[in-house]
C-alpha positions in Angstrom: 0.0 0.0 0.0 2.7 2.2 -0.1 3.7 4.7 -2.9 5.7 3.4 -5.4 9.6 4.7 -5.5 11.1 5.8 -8.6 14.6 5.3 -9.8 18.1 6.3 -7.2 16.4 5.7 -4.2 16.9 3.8 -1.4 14.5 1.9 0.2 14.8 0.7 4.1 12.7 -2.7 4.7 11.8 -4.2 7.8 10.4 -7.3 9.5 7.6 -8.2 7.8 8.0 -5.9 4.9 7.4 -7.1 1.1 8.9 -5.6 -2.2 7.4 -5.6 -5.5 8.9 -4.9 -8.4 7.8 -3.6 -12.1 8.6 -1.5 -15.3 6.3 -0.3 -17.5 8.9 0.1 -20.6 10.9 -2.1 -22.7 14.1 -1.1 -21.3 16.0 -3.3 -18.8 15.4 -2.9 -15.3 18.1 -3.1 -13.2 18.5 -2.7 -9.5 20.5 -4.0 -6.1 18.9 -5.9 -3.3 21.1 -5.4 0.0 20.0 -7.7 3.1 21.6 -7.6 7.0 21.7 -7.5 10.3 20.9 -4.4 12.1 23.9 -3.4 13.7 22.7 -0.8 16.4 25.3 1.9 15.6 24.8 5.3 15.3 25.5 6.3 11.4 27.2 9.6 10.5 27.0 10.3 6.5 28.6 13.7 4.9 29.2 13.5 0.8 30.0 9.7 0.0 31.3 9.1 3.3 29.4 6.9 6.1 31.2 6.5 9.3 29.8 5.7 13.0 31.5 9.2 14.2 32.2 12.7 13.2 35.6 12.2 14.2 35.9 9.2 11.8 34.5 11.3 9.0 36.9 14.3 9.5 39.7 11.1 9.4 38.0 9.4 6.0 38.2 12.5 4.6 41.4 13.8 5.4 42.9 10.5 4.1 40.5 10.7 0.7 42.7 14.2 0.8 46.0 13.4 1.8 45.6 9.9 -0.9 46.3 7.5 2.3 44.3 4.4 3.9 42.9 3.1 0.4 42.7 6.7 -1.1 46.0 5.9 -2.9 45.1 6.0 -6.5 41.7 7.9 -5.6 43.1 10.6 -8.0 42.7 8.1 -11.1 39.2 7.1 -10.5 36.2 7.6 -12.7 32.5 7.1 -13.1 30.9 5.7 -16.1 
């Protein structure tokens, strides 16, 4: 019964919860079904980054920055 959600979003399923899913074109439909645990942390998000603290963000993106901790080669990433 709820409203249907259109394309880029995210939706958050709980217990008990169903999905459909639909197109009404010819074109392919593509999308990504994530299931887990809930982990009972507190979630901080800023740009692409998702940490449990604001401290850890300020660190994720001081090494995205700086090109440390797995930001090495960040500079040579693209989208397509």
């Amino acid at each position: 019964g709820a409203a249907p959600a259109s394309a880029h979003h995210c939706l958050v399923l709980g217990a008990g919860d169903g999905l459909s899913v639909w197109k009404r074109s010819g074109a392919p439909l593509r999308f990504v079904l994530a299931a887990g645990q809930p982990l009972n942390e507190l979630v901080v998000q800023q740009g692409p980054f998702v940490m449990n603290s604001r401290a850890q963000i300020k660190k994720a993106m001081e090494d995205y920055y700086y090109g440390r901790n797995g930001f090495e080669k960040a500079s040579q990433w693209s989208s397509t």
